[in-house]
C-alpha positions in Angstrom: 133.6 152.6 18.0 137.4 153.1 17.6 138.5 156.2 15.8 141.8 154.4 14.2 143.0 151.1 13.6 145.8 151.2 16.3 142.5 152.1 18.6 140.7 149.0 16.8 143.4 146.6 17.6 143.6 147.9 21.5 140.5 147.6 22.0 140.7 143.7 20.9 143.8 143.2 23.0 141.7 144.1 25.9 139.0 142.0 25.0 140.2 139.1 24.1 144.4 139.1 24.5 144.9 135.6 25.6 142.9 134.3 22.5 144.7 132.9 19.7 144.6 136.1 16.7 146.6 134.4 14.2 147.6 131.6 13.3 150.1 130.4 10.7 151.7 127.4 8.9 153.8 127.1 6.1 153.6 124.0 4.3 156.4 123.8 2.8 159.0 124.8 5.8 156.4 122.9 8.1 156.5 126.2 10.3 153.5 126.9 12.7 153.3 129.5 14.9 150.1 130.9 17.3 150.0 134.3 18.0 147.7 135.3 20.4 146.5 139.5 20.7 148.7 140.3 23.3 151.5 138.6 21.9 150.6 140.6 18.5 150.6 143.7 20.3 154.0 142.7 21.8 155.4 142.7 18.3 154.1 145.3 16.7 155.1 147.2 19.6 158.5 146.3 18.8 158.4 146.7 15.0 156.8 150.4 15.6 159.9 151.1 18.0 162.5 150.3 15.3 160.7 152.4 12.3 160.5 155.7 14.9 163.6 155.1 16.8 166.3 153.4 13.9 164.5 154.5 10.4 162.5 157.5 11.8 159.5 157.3 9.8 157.5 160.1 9.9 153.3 160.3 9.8 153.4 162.0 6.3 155.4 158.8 4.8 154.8 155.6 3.2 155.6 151.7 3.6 155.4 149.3 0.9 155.0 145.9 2.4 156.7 143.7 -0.1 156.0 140.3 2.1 154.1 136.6 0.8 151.1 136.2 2.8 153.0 136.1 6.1 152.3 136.5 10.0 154.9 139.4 9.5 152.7 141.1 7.0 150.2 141.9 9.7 152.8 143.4 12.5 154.1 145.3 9.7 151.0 147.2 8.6 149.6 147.5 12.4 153.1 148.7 13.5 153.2 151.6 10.7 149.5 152.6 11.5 150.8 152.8 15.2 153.5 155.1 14.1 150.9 157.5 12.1 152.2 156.8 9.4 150.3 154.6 5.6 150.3 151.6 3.8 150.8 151.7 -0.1 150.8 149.2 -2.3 153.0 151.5 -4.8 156.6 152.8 -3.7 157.1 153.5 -0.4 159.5 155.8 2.1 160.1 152.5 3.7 160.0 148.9 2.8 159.7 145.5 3.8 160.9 142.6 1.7 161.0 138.9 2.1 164.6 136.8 1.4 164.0 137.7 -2.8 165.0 141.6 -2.0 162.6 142.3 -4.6 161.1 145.2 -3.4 162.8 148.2 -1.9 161.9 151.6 -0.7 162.8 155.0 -1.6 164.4 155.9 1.7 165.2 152.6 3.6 164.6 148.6 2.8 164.0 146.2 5.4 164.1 142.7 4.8 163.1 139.5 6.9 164.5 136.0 6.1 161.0 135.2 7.2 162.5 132.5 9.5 160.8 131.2 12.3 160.1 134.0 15.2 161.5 136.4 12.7 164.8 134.9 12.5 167.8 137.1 11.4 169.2 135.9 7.6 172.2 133.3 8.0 173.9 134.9 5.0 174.9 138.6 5.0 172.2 141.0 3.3 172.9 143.3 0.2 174.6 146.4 0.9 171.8 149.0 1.8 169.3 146.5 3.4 168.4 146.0 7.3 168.3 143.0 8.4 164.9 143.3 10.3 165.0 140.3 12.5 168.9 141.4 13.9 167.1 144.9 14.7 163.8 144.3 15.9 164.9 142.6 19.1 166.6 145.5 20.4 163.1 147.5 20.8 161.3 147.2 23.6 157.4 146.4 23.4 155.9 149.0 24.8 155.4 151.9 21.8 153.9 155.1 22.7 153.4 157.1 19.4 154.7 160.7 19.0 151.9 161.3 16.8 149.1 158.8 16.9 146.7 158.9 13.5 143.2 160.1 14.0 140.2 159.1 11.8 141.3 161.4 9.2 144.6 160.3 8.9 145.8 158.0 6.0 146.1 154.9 6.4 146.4 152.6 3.1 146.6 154.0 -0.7 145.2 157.6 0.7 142.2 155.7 2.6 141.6 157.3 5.8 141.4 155.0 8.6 137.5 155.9 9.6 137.0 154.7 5.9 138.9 151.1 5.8 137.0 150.5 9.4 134.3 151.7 8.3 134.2 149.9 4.6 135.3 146.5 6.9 132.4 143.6 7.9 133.1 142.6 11.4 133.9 139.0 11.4 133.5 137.2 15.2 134.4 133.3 13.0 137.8 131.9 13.0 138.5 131.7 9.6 141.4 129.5 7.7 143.0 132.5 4.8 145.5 131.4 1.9 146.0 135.1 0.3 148.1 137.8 2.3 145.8 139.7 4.5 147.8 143.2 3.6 147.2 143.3 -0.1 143.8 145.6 -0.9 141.5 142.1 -0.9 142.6 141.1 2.3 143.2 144.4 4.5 139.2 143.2 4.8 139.3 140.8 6.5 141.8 141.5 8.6 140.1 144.7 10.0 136.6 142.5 10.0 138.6 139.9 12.3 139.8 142.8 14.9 137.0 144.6 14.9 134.8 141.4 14.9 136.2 139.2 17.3 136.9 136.6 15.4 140.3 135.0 14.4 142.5 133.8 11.7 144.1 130.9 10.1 146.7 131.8 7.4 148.6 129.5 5.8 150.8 130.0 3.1 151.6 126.9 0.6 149.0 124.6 1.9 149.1 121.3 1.2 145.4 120.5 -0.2 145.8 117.2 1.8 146.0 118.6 5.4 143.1 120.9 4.9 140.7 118.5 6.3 143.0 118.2 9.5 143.3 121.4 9.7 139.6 122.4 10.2 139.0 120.0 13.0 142.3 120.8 14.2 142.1 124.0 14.4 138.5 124.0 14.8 137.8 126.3 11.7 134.2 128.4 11.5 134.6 128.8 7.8 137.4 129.0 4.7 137.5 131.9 3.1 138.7 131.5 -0.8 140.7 133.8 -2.6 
């Protein structure tokens, strides 16, 4: 059984990398993007590069992840447990904000237009803000920690990550998701899926007409409500 969550997620790269991990639409934009393990890994990879290398986030510090539920949300909070460091849902060293800017961190704020592929903002961002998808593309994806967590280490809101695996029910289903899979109901089901096997559908702003498409489609196991 794998020590850490950055272990956790390795270990299902290996196993099943080619698989689709996660899938998401957008309703409302009509985005839809597959992401299979590997190509996960890929950008968390990246994402952990940037917070070392550019904003040099340490293990004892913090991220806020200020995102809807997004694909982004997920490399985010994989990519800071790969650089050592925790999740919070309070204030944060670092932060990661959608296009509203509404949240920001008490050392550096990030910000994704939360375009497709992690598009770069068309409009110049406030003064203070990275522009995550002008940055993140400059890192390469292959990130080797400085210093990796262990069990004890924490991981989200002073949870150690031996305790959110451990407090997490493996899930080997592909299951379709509505709520963001970082906030303190979902981090569940997100560790359940990687540690589980299974997959995940997230869509954000679904239209309750294409739901029914969308199973067969996508060939759903089971919808988990919010």
């Amino acid at each position: 059984m794998a020590g850490t969550l950055p272990e956790l997620f390795a270990a299902a790269v290996r196993r099943d990398g080619a698989s689709p991990f996660l899938t998401y639409y957008d309703d409302v934009t009509g985005e839809r993007i597959e992401l299979s393990a590997v190509t996960t890994a890929n950008w968390v990879a990246k994402t952990a590069n940037l917070l070392v290398d550019e904003y040099e986030l340490e293990p004892e510090e913090t991220v806020a992840i200020g995102l809807p539920p997004h694909w982004l949300g997920v490399v985010w909070a994989l990519a800071t447990w790969s650089a050592g460091a925790s999740v919070t849902t309070g204030e944060g060293d670092l932060a990661i904000t959608g296009p509203d800017f509404r949240v920001r961190g008490n050392r550096e704020s990030i910000a994704s237009a939360l375009l497709p592929l992690g598009g770069r903002f068309r409009d110049p961002v406030p003064e203070g803000v990275h522009d995550y998808g002008a940055e993140v593309y400059n890192h390469p994806d292959l990130f080797v920690p400085f210093n990796p967590p262990t069990p004890g280490s924490p991981a989200y809101d002073g949870r150690t990550h031996a305790e959110v695996i451990a407090a997490a029910t493996p899930i080997a289903e592909r299951i379709l998701v509505t709520r963001d899979l970082v906030d303190p109901a979902g981090l569940g089901l997100l560790v359940g899926v990687i540690s589980g096997g299974g997959s995940i559908v997230l869509c954000r702003n679904l239209d309750p007409a294409k739901l029914e498409r969308r199973l067969a489609d996508e060939k759903v196991d089971r919808v988990v409500e919010d």
